[in-house]
C-alpha positions as CSV (number, residue, x, y, z in Angstrom):
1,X,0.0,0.0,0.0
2,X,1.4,3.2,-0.7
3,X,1.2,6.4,1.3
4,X,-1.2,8.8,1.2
5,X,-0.1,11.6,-1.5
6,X,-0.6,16.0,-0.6
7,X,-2.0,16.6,-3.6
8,X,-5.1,14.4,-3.3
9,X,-5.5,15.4,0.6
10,X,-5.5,19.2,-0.7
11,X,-7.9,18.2,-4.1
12,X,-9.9,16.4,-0.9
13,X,-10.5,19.4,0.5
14,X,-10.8,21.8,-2.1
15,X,-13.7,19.6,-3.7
16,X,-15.4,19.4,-0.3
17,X,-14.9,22.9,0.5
18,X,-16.5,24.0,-2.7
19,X,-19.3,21.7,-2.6
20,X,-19.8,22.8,1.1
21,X,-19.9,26.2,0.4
22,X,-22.6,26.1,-2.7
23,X,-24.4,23.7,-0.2
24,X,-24.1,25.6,2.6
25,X,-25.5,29.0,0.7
26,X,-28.4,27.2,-0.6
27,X,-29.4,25.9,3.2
28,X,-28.7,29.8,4.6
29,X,-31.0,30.9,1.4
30,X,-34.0,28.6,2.3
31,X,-33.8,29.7,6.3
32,X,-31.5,27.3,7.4
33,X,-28.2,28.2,9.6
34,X,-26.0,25.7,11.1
35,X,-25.1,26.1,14.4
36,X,-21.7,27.3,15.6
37,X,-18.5,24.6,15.6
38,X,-18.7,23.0,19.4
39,X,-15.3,23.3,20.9
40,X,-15.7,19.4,21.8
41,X,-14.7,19.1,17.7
42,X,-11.4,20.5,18.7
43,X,-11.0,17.9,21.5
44,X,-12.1,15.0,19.9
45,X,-10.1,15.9,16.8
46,X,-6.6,16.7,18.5
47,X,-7.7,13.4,20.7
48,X,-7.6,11.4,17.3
49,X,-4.3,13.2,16.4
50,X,-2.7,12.4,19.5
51,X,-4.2,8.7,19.6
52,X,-2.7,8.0,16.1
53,X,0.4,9.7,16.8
54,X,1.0,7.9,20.1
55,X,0.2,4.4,18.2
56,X,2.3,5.7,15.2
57,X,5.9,6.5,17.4
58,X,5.4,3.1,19.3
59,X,6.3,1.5,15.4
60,X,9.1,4.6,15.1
61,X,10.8,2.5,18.3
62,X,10.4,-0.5,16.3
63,X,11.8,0.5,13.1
64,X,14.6,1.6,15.2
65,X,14.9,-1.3,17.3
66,X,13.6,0.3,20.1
67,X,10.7,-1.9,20.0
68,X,11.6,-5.6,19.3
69,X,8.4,-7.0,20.4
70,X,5.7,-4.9,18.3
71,X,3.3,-7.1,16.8
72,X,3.9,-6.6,12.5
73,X,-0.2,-6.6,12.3
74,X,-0.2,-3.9,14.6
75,X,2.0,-1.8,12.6
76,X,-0.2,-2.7,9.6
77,X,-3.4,-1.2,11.3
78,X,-1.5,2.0,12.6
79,X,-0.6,2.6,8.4
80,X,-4.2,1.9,7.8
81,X,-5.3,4.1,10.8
82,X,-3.0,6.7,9.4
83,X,-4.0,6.9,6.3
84,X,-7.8,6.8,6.8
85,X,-6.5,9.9,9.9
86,X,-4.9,11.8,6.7
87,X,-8.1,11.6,4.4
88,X,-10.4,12.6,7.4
89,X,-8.6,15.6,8.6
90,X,-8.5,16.9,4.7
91,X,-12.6,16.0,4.6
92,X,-13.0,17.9,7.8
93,X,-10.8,20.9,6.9
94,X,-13.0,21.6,3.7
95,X,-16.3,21.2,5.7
96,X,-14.8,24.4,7.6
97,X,-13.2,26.0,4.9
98,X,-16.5,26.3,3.4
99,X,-18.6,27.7,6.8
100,X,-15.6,30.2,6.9
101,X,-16.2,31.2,3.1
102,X,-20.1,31.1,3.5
103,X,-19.6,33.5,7.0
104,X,-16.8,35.6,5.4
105,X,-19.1,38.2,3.8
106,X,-21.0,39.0,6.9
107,X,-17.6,39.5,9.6
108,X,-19.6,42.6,11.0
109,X,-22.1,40.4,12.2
110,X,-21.1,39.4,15.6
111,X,-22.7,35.7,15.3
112,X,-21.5,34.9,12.1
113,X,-18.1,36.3,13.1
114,X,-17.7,33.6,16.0
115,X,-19.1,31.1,13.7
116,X,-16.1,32.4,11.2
117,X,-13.4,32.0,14.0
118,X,-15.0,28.2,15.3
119,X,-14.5,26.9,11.9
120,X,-11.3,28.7,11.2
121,X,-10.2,27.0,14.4
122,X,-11.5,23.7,13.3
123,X,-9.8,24.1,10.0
124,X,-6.3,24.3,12.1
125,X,-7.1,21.2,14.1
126,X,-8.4,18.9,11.0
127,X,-5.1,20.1,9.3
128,X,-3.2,19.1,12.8
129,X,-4.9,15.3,12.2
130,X,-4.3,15.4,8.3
131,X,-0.2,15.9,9.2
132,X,-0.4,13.7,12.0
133,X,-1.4,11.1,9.7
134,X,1.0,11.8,7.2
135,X,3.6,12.1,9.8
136,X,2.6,8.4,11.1
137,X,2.1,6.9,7.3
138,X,6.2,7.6,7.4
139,X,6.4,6.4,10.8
140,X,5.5,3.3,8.9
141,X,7.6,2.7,6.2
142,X,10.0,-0.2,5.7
143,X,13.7,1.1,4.8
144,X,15.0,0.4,1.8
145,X,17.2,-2.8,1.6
146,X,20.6,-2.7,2.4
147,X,22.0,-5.7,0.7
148,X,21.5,-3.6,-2.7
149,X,19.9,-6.3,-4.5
150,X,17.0,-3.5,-5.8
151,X,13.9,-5.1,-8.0
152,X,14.9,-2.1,-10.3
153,X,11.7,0.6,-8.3
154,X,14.0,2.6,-7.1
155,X,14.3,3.8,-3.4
156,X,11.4,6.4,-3.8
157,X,8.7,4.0,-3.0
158,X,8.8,1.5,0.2
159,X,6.2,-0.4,1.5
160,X,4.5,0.2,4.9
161,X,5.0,-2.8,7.8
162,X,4.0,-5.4,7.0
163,X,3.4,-5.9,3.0
């Protein structure tokens, strides 16, 4: 499995901030508001981060023998975890990207100026998960071999534990 690339986390969240935002305006045209981002998104997203990251270094100590007794199928759900961390984090950030372009217009408005800043901080913490799973995706990489018999790939791709 290969690791998660930028450029499809940021097309992630571009194409979900757009379609937010043009989703979003219809709702606010029709009556509809959503409420205010609850600061127990922060928690429960940096929670996540720091979950993933925690379960992420404990395969960093095994990768550098830290570690000898870390179960290889363990390591195999971290990458998984990671990954799936990275893709929600670039979901999330566009969902706020897109109150903070549907509020931006109306900063003068107290209400819709702390609905601005709540999303604006929940677009920091979903990009806090998105590099944390990145971060742990690499956590998870085999080395390239040493004995320098290659299969002709090239060092630039290595599989995560275990393949």
């Amino acid at each position: 499995m290969r690791r998660t690339s930028v450029r499809t986390l940021v097309l992630v969240a571009a194409a979900v901030a757009v379609v937010g935002t043009v989703v979003l305006r219809l709702l606010e045209s029709r009556g509809i508001y959503l409420p205010t981002v609850a600061w127990v998104e922060y928690v429960a997203i940096l929670g996540l981060a720091g979950g993933i990251f925690w379960a992420g270094w404990a395969v960093r100590a095994y990768q550098r023998g830290d570690r000898p007794d870390l179960d290889p199928l363990r390591a195999a759900r971290t990458f998984v975890l990671a990954k799936a961390a990275a893709l929600t984090g670039a979901l999330l950030a566009g969902r706020y990207v897109a109150t903070v372009l549907v509020v931006a217009g109306q900063l003068d408005i107290e209400a819709r100026r702390d609905q601005g800043v709540a999303a604006g901080i929940g677009v920091a913490c979903a990009v806090v998960l998105t590099v944390v799973g990145l971060v742990v995706e690499r956590f998870c990489e085999l080395p390239p071999p040493d004995d320098g018999d290659g299969d002709g790939r090239g060092e630039e791709r290595a599989d995560p534990l275990p393949s």
